[in-house]
C-alpha positions as CSV (number, residue, x, y, z in Angstrom):
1,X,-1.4,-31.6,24.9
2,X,-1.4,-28.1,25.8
3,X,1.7,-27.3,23.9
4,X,0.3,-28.8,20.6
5,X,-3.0,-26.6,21.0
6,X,-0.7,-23.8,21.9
7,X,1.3,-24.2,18.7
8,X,-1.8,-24.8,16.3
9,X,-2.8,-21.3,17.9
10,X,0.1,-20.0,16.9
11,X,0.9,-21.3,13.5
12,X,-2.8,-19.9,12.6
13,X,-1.8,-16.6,13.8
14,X,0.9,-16.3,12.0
15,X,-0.9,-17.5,8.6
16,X,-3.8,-15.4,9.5
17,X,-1.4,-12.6,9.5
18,X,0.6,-13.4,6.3
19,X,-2.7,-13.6,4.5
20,X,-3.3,-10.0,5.1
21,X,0.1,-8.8,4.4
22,X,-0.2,-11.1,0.9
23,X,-3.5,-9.6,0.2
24,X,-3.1,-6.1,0.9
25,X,-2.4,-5.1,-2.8
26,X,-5.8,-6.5,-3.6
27,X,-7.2,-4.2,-1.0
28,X,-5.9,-0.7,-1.8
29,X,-8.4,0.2,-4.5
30,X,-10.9,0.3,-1.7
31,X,-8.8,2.2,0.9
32,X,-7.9,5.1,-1.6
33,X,-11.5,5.8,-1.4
34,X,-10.9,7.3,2.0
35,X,-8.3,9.4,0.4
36,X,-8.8,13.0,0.5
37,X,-6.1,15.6,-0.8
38,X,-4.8,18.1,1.7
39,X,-4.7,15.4,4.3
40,X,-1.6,14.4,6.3
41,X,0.8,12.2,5.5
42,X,0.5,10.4,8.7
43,X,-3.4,10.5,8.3
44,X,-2.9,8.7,4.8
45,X,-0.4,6.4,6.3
46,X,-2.8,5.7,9.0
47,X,-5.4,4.8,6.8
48,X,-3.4,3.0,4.0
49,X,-0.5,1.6,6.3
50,X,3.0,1.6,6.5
51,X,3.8,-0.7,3.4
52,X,5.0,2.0,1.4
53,X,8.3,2.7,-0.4
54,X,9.6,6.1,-0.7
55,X,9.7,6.9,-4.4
56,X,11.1,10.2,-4.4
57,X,11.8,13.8,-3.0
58,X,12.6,17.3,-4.5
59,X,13.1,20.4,-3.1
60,X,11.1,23.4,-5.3
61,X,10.8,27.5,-4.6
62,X,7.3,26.3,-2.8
63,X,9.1,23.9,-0.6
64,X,9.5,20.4,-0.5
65,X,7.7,17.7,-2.1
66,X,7.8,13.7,-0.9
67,X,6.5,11.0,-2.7
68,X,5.6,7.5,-1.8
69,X,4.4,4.1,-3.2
70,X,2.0,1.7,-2.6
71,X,1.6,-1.7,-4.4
72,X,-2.1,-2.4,-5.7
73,X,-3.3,-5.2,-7.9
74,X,-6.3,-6.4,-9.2
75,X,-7.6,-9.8,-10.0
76,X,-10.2,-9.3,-12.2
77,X,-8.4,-6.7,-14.2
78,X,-5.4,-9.3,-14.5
79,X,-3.4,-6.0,-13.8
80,X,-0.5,-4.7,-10.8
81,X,1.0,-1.2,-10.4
82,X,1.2,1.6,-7.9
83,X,-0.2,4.5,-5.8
84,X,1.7,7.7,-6.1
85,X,1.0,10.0,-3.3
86,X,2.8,12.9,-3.6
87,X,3.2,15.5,-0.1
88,X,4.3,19.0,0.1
89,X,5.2,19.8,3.3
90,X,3.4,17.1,4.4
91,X,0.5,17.4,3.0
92,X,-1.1,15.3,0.1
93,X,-1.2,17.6,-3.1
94,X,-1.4,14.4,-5.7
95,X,-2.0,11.0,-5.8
96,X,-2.1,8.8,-9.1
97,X,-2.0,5.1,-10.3
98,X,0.2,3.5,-12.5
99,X,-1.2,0.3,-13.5
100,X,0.0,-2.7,-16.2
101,X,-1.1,-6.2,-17.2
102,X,0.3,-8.5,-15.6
103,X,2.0,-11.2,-17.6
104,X,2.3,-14.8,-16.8
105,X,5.6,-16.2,-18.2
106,X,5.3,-20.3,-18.9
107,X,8.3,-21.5,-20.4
């Protein structure tokens, strides 16, 4: 009996958990909000989390710029897209969103 309740403990866990993860997208509108420029990038991770994709890096006669990603969609705009954050020398300079309807393909 134990084992069972330990299992049901852990199988809700784990879907508690992949909720979040699935949901996250839904919730970066809000967390930009906290988003200041000049920050570090390991403040804006902190704050955003570490679900990003690098999306970029250059080198220019100011020094070097990095940009990552983060997914965002919204349900009630029927749209997805992406956070740009954009760090020289690891500090934010420039964020921006890209954003596009999503379409539902019904064949």
């Amino acid at each position: 009996m134990k084992k069972m309740k330990w299992m049901y403990a852990l199988l809700a866990i784990f879907l508690l958990t992949s909720c979040g993860t699935l949901m996250q997208p839904y919730q970066m509108d809000g967390k930009m909000k906290d988003i200041e420029l000049g920050m570090t990038k390991k403040k804006v991770i902190s704050i955003l989390g570490k679900d990003f994709e690098s999306a970029g890096a250059r080198m220019t006669s100011e020094g070097s710029i990095e940009t990552i990603s983060y997914k965002t969609a919204s349900m009630t705009e029927n749209t997805e897209g992406y956070y740009l954050l954009s760090f020289k020398d690891g500090k934010l300079v420039e964020w921006f969103k890209e954003k596009y309807p999503v379409h539902n393909h019904q064949h």
